[in-house]
C-alpha positions as CSV (number, residue, x, y, z in Angstrom):
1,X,-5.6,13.0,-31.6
2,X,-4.0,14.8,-34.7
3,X,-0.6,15.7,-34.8
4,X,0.1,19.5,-33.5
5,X,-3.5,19.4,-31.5
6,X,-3.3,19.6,-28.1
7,X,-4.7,16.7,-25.6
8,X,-7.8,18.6,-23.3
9,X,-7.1,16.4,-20.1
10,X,-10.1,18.4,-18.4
11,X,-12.5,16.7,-21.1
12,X,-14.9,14.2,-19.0
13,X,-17.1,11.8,-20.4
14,X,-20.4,12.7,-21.8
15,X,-23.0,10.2,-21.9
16,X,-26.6,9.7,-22.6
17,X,-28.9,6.4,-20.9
18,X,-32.3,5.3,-21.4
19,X,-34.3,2.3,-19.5
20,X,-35.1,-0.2,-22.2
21,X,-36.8,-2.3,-19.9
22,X,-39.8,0.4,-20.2
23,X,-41.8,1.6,-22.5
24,X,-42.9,5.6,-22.7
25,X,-45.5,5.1,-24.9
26,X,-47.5,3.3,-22.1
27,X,-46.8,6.1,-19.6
28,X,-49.9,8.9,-18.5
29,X,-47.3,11.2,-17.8
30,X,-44.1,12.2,-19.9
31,X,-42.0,14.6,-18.1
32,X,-39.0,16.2,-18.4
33,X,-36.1,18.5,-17.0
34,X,-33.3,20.7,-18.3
35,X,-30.4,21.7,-16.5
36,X,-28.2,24.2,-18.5
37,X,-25.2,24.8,-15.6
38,X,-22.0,26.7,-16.2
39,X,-20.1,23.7,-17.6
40,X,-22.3,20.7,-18.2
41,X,-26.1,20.7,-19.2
42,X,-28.3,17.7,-18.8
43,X,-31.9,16.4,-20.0
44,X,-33.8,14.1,-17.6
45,X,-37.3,12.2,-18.9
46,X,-39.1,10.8,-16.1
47,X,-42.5,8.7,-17.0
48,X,-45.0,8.7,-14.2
49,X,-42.4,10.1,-12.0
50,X,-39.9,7.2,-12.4
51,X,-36.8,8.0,-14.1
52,X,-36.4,6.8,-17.4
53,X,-33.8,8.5,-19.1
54,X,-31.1,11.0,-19.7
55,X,-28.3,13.5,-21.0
56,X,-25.2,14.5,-19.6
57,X,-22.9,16.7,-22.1
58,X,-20.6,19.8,-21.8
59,X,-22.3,23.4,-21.9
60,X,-22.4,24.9,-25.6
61,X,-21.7,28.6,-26.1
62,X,-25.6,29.3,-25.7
63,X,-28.1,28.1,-23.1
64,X,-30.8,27.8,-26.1
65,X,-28.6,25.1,-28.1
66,X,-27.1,23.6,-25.1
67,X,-30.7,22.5,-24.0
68,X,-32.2,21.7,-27.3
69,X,-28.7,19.0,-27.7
70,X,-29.3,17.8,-24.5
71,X,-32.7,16.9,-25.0
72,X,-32.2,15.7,-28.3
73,X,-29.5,13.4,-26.6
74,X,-31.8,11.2,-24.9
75,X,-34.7,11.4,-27.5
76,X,-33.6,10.1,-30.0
77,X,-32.3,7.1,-28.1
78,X,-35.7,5.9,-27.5
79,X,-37.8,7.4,-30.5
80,X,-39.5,10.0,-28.8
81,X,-40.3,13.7,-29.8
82,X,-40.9,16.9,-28.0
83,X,-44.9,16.2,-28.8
84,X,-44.6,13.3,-26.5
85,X,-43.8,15.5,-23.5
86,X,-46.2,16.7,-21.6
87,X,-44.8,19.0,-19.2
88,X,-40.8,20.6,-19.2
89,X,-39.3,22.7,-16.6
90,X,-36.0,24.2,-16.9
91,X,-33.1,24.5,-14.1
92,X,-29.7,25.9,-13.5
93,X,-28.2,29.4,-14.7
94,X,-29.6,29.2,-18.0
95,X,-33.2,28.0,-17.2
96,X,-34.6,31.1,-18.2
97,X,-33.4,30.5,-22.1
98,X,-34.5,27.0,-22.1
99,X,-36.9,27.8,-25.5
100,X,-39.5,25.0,-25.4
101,X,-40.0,24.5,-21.4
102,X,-43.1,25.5,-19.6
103,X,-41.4,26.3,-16.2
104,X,-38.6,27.5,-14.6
105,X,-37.2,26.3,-11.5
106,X,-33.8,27.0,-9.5
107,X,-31.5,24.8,-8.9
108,X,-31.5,24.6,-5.6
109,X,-35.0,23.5,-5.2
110,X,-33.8,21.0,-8.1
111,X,-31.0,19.7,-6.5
112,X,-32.8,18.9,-3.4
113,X,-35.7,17.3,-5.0
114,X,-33.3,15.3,-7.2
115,X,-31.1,14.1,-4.1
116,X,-34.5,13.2,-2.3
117,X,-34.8,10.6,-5.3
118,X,-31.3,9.3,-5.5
119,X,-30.6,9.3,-2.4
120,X,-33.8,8.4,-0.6
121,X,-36.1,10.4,2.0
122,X,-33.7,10.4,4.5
123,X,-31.2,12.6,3.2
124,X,-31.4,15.5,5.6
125,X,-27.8,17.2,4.0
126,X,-26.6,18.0,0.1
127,X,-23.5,19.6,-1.3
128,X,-24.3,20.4,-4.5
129,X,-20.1,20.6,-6.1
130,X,-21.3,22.7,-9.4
131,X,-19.5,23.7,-12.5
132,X,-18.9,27.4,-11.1
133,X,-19.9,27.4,-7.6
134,X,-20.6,25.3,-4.4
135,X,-24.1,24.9,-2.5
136,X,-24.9,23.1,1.0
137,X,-28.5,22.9,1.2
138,X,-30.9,21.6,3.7
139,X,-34.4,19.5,2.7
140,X,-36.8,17.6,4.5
141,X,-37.9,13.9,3.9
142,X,-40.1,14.8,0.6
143,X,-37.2,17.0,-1.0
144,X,-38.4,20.4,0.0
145,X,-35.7,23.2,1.1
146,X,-35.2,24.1,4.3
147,X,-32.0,26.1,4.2
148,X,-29.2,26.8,2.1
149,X,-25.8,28.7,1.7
150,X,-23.9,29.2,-1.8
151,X,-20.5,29.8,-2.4
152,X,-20.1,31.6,-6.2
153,X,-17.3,34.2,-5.6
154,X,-14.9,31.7,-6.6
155,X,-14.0,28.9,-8.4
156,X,-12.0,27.0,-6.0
157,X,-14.2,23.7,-5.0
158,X,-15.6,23.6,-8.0
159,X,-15.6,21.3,-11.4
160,X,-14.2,24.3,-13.3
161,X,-11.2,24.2,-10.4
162,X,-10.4,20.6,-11.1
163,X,-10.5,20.9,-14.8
164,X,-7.8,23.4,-14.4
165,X,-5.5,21.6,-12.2
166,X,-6.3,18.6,-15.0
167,X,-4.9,20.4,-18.1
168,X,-2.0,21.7,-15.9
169,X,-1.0,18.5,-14.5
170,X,-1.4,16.4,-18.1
171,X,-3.9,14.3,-16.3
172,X,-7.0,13.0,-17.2
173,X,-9.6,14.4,-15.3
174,X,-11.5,10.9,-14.1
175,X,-8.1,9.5,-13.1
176,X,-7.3,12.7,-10.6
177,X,-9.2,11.3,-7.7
178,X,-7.2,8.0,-7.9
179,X,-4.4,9.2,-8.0
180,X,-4.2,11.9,-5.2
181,X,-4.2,8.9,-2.7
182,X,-0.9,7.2,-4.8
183,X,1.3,9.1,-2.4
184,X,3.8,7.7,0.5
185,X,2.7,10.5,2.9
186,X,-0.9,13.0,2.6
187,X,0.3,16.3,2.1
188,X,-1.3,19.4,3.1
189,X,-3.8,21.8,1.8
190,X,-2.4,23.6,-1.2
191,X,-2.7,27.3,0.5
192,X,-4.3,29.4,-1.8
193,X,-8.1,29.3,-2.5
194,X,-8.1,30.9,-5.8
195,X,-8.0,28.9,-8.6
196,X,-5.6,31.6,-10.0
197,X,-2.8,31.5,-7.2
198,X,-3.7,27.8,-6.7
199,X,-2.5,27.3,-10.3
200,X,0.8,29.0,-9.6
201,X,1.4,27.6,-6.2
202,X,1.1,23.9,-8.0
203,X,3.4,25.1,-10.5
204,X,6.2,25.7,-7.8
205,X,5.3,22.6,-5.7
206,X,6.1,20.7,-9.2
207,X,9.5,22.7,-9.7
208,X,10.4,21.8,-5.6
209,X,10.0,18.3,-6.6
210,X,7.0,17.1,-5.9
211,X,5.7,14.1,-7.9
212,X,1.7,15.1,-10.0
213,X,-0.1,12.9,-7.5
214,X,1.5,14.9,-4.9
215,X,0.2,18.2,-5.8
216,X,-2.8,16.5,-7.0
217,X,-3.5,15.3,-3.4
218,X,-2.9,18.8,-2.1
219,X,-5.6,20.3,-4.2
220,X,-8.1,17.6,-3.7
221,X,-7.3,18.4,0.1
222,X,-7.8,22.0,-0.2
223,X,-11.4,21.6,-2.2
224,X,-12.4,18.9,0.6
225,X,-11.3,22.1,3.3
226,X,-12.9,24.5,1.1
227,X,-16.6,23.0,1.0
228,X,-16.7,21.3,4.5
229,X,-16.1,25.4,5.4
230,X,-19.5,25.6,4.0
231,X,-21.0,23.2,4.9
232,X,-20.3,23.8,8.8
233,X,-21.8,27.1,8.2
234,X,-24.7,25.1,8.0
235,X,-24.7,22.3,9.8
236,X,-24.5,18.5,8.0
237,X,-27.0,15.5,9.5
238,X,-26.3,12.7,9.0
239,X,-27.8,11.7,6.2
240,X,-25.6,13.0,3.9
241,X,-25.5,13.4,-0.3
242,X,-23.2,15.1,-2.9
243,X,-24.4,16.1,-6.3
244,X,-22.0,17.0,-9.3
245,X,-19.5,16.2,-11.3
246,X,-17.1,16.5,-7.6
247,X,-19.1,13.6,-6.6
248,X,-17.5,11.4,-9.3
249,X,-14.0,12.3,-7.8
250,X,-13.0,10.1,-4.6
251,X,-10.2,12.3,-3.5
252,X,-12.3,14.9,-3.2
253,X,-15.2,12.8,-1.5
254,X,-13.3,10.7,0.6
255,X,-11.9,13.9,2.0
256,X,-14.8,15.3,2.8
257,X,-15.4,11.8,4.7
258,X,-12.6,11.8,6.5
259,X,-13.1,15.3,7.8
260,X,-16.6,15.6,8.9
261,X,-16.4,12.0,10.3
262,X,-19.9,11.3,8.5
263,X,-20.0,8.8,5.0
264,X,-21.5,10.4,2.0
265,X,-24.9,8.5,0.6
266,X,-24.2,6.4,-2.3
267,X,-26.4,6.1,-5.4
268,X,-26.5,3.8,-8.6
269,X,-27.4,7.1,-10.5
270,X,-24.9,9.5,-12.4
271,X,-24.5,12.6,-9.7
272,X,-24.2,15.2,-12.7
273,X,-28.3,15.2,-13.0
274,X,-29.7,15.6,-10.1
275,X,-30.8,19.1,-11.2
276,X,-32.5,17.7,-14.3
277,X,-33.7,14.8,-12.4
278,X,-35.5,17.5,-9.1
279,X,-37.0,19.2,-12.7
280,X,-38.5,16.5,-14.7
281,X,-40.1,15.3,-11.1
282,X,-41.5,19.0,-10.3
283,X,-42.8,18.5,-14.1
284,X,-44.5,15.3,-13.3
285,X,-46.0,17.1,-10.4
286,X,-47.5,19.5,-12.0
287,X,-49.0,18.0,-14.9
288,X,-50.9,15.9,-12.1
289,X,-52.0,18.9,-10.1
290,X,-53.1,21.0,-13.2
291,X,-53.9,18.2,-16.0
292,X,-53.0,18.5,-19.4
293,X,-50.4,21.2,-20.6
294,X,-50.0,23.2,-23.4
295,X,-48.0,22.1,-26.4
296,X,-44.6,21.9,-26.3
297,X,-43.3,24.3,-29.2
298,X,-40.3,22.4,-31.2
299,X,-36.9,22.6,-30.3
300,X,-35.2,25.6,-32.2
């Protein structure tokens, strides 16, 4: 960091992963999936329906780019081109704009389908903790959606919520979750549910006297009260999975625990794409049910 710039303490860690222990070249099928989301996009190849490798990196200023970088990401670990794809479905708020896929899907759907491999096919219940809004959806043992309920209207319970309360407490986003349980006592709820007033009512906690992992705590408590809210709307089995960046955050997930009484599914997969991960497999699908597809134009 240069002198005069200023440290972005919301920043998390991009990263892009492919399985060297496989080869795509001997696959049938090459598949993959784009999720452009508010705040993160990611790229997910899957060859014959086994995950094989992927992109997780922060949202561009266009959906276009932000999907060609992210499938570029994983690419060009590995050697491979758009030419080698056979089939590409895009996800997430911008899969509409993603310029070289043959499908789009929503997220939801994606999500679900994505849980159903990370998770196994007994995961009944998802939270899906997005960049910009929560969703609590309901899927059967093969994936499919049952039910859902989405919560947009705010920001609060969200990634985009935590990154704020990052940069305002000068603490680096992956350590947050630690350190909310470094506290003699578990403070309440922080009242406000808007990111706004949630901001300002840290601000005076902090100026009362109350240490960072305090307040910290308080708002990891009030985003666990937030999205249990909605997910009671709905019901939760037990058989229970959380997607998103959130999901990398135990004081947020722990919380969750603790309150519903029921222990969130664990996985050895990043929880940021599952989206991407429900789309590359819907791809794979459907190049089996319809045979070969139709050229992949290159990426802009």
């Amino acid at each position: 960091m240069t002198l005069g710039e200023k440290k972005e303490y919301w920043r998390w860690e991009e990263n892009a992963w492919v399985d060297e222990a496989k080869d795509w070249r001997s696959a049938k099928i090459v598949a993959a999936g784009i999720d452009v989301g508010s705040v993160s996009s990611q790229a997910v190849i899957v060859c014959d329906g086994e995950l094989y490798g992927f992109t997780n990196m922060r949202t561009g200023n266009n959906s276009p780019d932000s999907a060609n970088n992210a499938i570029k990401g994983v690419m060009e670990k590995c050697g491979m081109t758009l030419d080698n794809i056979h089939f590409v479905v895009g996800t997430g708020y911008g899969r509409v704009n993603v310029p070289f896929a043959h499908k789009a899907i929503t997220e939801i759907a994606c999500h679900a389908r994505g849980a159903n491999y990370m998770g196994g096919s007994a995961i009944r219940t998802i939270l899906d903790m997005g960049g910009q809004d929560c969703k609590a959806i309901h899927c059967d043992e093969k994936g499919k959606v049952t039910n859902f309920l989405m919560n947009d209207k705010c920001a609060a319970g969200t990634g985009r919520g935590m990154e704020v309360i990052a940069d305002l407490m000068q603490i680096p986003i992956a350590e947050l979750g630690p350190r909310s349980f470094d506290v003699d006592q578990e403070p309440a709820a922080v009242s406000s549910v808007c990111v706004v007033f949630a901001k300002s009512e840290a601000l005076g906690l902090l100026k009362s006297g109350w240490t960072k992992n305090k307040v910290v705590a308080a708002y990891c408590q009030a985003m666990a009260e937030r999205v249990v809210s909605l997910l009671e709307r709905i019901g939760v089995e037990k058989e229970f999975f959380i997607t998103g960046g959130i999901a990398k955050n135990p004081g947020v997930v722990k919380r969750i625990e603790r309150i519903l009484k029921i222990e969130v599914a664990k996985t050895k997969y990043d929880s940021q794409i599952a989206g991407a991960l429900g789309a590359a497999l819907f791809a794979n699908t459907l190049v089996m049910k319809q045979g070969a597809a139709a050229p992949i134009k290159a990426a802009a």
